[in-house]
C-alpha positions in Angstrom: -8.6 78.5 23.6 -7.8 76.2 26.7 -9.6 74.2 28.9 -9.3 71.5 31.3 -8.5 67.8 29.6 -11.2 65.1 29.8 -9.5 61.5 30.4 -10.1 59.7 27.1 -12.1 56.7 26.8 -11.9 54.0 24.7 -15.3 52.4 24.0 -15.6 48.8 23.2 -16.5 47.2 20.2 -19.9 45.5 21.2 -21.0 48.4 24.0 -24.6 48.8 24.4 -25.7 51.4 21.9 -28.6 52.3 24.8 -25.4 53.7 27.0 -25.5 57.7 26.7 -22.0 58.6 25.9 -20.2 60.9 28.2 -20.0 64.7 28.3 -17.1 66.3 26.6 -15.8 69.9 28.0 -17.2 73.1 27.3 -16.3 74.7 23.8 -16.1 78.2 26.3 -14.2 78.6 29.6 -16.8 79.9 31.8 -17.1 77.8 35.0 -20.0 75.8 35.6 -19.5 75.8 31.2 -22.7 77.3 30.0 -22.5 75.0 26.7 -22.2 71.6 27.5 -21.0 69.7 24.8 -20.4 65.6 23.7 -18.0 64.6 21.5 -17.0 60.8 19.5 -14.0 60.2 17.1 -14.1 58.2 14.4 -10.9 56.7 12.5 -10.9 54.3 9.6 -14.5 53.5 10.1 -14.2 52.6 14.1 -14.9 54.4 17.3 -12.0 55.4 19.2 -12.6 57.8 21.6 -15.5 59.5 22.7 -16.1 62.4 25.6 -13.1 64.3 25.2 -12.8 67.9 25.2 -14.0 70.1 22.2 -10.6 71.9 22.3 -8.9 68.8 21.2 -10.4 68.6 17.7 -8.0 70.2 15.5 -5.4 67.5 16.9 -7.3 64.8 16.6 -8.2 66.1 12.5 -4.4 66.7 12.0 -3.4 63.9 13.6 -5.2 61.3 11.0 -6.7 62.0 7.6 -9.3 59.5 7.9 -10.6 60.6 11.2 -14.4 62.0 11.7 -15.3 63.7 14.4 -18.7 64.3 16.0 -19.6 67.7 18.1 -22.4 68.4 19.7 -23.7 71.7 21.6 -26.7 72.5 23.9 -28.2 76.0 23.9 -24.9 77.8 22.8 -24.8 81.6 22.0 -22.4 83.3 19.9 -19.7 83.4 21.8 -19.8 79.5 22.3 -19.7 79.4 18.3 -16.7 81.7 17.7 -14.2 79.1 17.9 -16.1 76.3 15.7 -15.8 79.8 13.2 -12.5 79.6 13.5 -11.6 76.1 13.3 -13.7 74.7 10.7 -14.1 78.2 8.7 -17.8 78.1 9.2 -19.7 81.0 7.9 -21.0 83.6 9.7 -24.3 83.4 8.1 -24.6 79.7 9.0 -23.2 80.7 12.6 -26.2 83.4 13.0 -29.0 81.5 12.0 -27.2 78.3 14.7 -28.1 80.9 17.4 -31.6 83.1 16.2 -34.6 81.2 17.3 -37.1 79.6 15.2 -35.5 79.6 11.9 -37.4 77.3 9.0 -36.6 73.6 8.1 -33.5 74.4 5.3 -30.4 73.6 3.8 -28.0 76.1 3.1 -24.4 75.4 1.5 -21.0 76.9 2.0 -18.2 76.8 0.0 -16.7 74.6 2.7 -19.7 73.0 4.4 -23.4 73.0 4.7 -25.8 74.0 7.2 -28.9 72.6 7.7 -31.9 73.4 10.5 -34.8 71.5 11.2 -37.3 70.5 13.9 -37.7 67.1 16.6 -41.0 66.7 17.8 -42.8 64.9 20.2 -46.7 64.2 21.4 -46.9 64.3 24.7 -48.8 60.8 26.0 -51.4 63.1 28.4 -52.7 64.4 25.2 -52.4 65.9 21.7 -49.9 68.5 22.2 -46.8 68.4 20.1 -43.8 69.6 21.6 -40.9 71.3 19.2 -36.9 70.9 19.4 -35.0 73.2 17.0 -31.9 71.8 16.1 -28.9 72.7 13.8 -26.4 71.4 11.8 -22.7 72.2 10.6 -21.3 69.2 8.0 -18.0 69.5 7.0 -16.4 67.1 5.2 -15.2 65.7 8.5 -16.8 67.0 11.2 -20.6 66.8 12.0 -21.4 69.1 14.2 -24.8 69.8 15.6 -26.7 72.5 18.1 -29.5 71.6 19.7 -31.5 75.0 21.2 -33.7 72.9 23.3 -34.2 69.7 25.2 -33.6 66.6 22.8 -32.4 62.6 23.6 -29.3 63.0 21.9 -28.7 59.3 23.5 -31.1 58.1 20.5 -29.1 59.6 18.1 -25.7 58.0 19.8 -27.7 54.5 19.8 -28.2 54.7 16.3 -24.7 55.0 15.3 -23.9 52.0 17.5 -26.2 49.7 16.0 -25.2 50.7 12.5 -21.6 50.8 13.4 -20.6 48.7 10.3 -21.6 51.9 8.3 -18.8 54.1 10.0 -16.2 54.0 7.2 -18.6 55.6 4.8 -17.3 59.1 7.2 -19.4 61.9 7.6 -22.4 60.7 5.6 -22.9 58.0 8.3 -23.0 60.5 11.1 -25.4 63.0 9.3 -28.1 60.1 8.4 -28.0 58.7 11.7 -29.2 62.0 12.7 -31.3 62.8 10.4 -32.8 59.2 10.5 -33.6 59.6 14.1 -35.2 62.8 13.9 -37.6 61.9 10.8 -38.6 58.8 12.8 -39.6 61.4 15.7 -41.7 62.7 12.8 -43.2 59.5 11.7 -44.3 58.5 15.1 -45.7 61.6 16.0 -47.7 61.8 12.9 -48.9 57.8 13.7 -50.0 59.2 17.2 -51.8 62.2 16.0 -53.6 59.6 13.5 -54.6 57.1 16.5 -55.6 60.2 18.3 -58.1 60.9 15.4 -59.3 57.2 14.9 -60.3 57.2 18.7 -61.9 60.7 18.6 -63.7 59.0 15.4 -64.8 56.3 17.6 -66.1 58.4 20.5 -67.7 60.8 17.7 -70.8 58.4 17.1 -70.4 55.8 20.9 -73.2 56.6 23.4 -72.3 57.9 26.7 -69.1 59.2 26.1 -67.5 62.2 28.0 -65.1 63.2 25.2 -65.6 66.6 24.0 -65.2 65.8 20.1 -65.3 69.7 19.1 -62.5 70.6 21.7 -60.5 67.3 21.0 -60.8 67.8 17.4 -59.4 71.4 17.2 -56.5 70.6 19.3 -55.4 67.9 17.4 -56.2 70.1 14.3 -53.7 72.6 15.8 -50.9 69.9 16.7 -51.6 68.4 13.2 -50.7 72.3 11.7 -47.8 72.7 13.7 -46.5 68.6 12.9 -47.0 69.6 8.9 -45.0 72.9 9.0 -41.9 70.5 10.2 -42.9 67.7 8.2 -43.7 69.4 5.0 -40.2 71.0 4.7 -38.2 67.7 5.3 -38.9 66.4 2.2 -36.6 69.4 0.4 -34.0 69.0 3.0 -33.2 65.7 2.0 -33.5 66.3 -1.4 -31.1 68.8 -0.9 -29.2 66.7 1.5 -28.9 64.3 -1.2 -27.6 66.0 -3.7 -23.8 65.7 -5.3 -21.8 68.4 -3.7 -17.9 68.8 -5.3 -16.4 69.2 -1.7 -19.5 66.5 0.6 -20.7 63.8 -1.2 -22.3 62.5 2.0 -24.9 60.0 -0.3 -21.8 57.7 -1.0 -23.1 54.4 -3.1 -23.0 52.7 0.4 -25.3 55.2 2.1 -27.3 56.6 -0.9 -29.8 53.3 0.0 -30.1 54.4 3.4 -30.6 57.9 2.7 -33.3 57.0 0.5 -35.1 55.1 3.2 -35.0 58.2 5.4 -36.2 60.8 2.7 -38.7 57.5 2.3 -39.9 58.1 5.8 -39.9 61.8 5.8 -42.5 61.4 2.6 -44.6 59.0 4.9 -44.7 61.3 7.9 -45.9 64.3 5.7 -48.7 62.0 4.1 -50.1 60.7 7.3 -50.2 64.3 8.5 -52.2 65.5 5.6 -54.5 62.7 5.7 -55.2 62.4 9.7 -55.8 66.6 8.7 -58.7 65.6 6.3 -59.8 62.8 8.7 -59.8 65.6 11.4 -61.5 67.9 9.4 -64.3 65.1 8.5 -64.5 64.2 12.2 -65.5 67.9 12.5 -68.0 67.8 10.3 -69.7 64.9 10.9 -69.9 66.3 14.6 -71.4 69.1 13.6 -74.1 67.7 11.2 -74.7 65.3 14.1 -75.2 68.3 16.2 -77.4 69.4 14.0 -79.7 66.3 13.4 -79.7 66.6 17.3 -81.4 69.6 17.4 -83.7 69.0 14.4 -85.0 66.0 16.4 -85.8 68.2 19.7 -87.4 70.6 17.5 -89.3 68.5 15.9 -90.4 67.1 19.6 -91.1 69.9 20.8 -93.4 71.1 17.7 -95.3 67.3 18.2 -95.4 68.4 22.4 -96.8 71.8 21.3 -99.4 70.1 19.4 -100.4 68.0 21.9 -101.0 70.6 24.4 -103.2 72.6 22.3 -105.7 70.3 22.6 -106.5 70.3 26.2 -105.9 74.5 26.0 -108.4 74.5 23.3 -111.1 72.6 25.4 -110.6 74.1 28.3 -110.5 77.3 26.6 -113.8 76.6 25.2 -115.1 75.4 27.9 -114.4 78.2 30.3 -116.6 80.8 28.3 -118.7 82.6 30.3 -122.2 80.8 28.4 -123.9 78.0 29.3 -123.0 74.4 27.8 -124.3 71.3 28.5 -123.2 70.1 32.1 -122.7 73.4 33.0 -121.9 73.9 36.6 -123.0 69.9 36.3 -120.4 66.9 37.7 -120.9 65.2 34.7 -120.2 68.3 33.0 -116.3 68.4 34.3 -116.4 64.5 33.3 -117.0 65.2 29.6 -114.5 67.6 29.4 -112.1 65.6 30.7 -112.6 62.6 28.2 -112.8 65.3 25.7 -109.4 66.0 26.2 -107.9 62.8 27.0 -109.7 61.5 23.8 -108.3 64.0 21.7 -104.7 64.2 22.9 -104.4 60.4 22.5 -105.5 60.8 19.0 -102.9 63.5 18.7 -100.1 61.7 20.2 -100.6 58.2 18.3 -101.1 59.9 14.8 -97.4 61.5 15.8 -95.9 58.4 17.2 -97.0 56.7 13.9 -95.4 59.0 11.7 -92.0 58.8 14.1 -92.2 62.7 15.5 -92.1 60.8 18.9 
């Protein structure tokens, strides 16, 4: 396959790992390139080049026996794939599920490589919602090379590797856990968020005056929390997997086996917090809806104390409107009666109610 050359870079030792690194070439020749791609080149544990085109890998892996090279895709389709198929002998399998949509946290190995999927998320500041990135995964034993179907800071990934660059001769492994490390700290902050979310929904649950719908906010975050556990959940057997001794990748060399731990660590962290801020949720729920109820308990009983009270004037005037003579009938002092009757008896009714904390 051709394509036009990128001029290579060299990047310096001490760059700023917040610097996005530039755009490689297109892994297809369609004009503007539907894939965009980024590439770096690692060689005896340094950064040499980074940006250049994707058709130069296969020189730059002859070329040195210690070089590592990093590939990354956006949104490809098949046809973007075909050549990584044919350079690094990736399977077609692995290939297939890089493209379908929606395909569940996993690790799959290859006689020559493994593939692994899983999710970045993200809670949007406005709110609760959580927002999903599929991503992909080729590792070879020295290439990493990852597809990302959706919008994702790749730059966080990139600034990761540059402020751990003293980890770069450990190959491969070093690439994959600065991904993955990135990614599971996505997970880990989200799940803190969604946790804060439910501490302040808490707070507003029981605080007077408050315009916070507690029902509404509490099954949203209930559905972000369900979509957060179905990524979080599965990340723990990823890195297990991840971690364990392959003949052809060992990418959990002693050097990085500390730091891999740290991330499957994390990953165990994020998918606690999510089932516990779940449970807290769920409580929150609850608590509303007993509160709810003692609401309406109170207005009932109210109302029975207010019916009460109004019987007694119905009942004298009632009386007192029977066609018979009483005494005061058609009288001025007659009406007065009454109408100490009733206050007189209403009071009684309404302090004996008060007392017993109806009212």
């Amino acid at each position: 396959m051709t394509g036009p050359h990128a001029t290579p870079r060299t990047v310096p030792a001490h760059g700023d790992p917040q610097t996005p690194g530039p755009c490689a070439h297109s892994v297809t020749t369609a004009v503007p390139p539907r894939c965009p791609t980024r590439t770096r080149l690692y060689r005896d544990g340094t950064l040499v080049d980074q940006g250049f085109p994707a058709e130069r890998i296969s020189e730059h892996l002859a070329a040195h026996d210690d070089a590592v090279v990093w590939l990354d895709l956006h949104d490809p389709d098949e046809s973007d794939l075909a050549i990584l198929v044919e350079e690094f002998g990736l399977h077609p399998l692995a290939v297939e599920d890089a493209v379908v949509d929606e395909q569940r946290p996993k690790v799959d190995r290859y006689s020559s490589h493994l593939f692994v999927n899983l999710y970045a998320v993200e809670v949007r500041d406005a709110g609760c919602e959580l927002v999903t990135s599929e991503m992909s995964a080729f590792v070879t034993p020295r290439a990493l090379i990852t597809v990302r179907k959706a919008d994702f800071d790749i730059d966080v990934v990139e600034a990761r590797w540059d402020a751990a660059a003293d980890l770069a001769g450990n190959g491969v492994g070093f690439l994959v856990h600065g991904w993955l490390d990135a990614v599971v700290d996505g997970h880990h902050q989200a799940a803190q968020r969604l946790d804060d979310l439910a501490d302040e929904l808490e707070d507003a649950l029981f605080e007077p005056g408050t315009d916070v719908d507690v029902r509404r906010r509490g099954f949203e975050l209930r559905k972000s929390l369900a979509g957060l556990r179905r990524v979080t959940v599965p990340m723990r057997e990823v890195l297990a997997r991840v971690l364990r001794d392959d003949e052809h990748i060992r990418l959990a060399r002693p050097a990085m086996a500390p730091y891999f731990e740290d991330v499957h660590d994390h990953a165990l962290g994020a998918a606690e917090t999510v089932d516990a801020t779940r449970d807290h949720v769920a409580t929150i729920l609850d608590s509303n809806a007993t509160e709810q109820g003692n609401q309406l308990n109170v207005i009932t009983r109210k109302l029975a104390a207010w019916a009460a009270i109004i019987a007694v004037p119905t009942a004298v005037t009632g009386w007192y409107g029977q066609n018979v003579p009483y005494p005061g009938f058609e009288q001025p002092w007659g009406f007065v009666t009454s109408t100490a009757v009733i206050v007189v008896l209403a009071g009684l009714v309404y302090f004996s109610l008060r007392r017993k904390g109806w009212l």
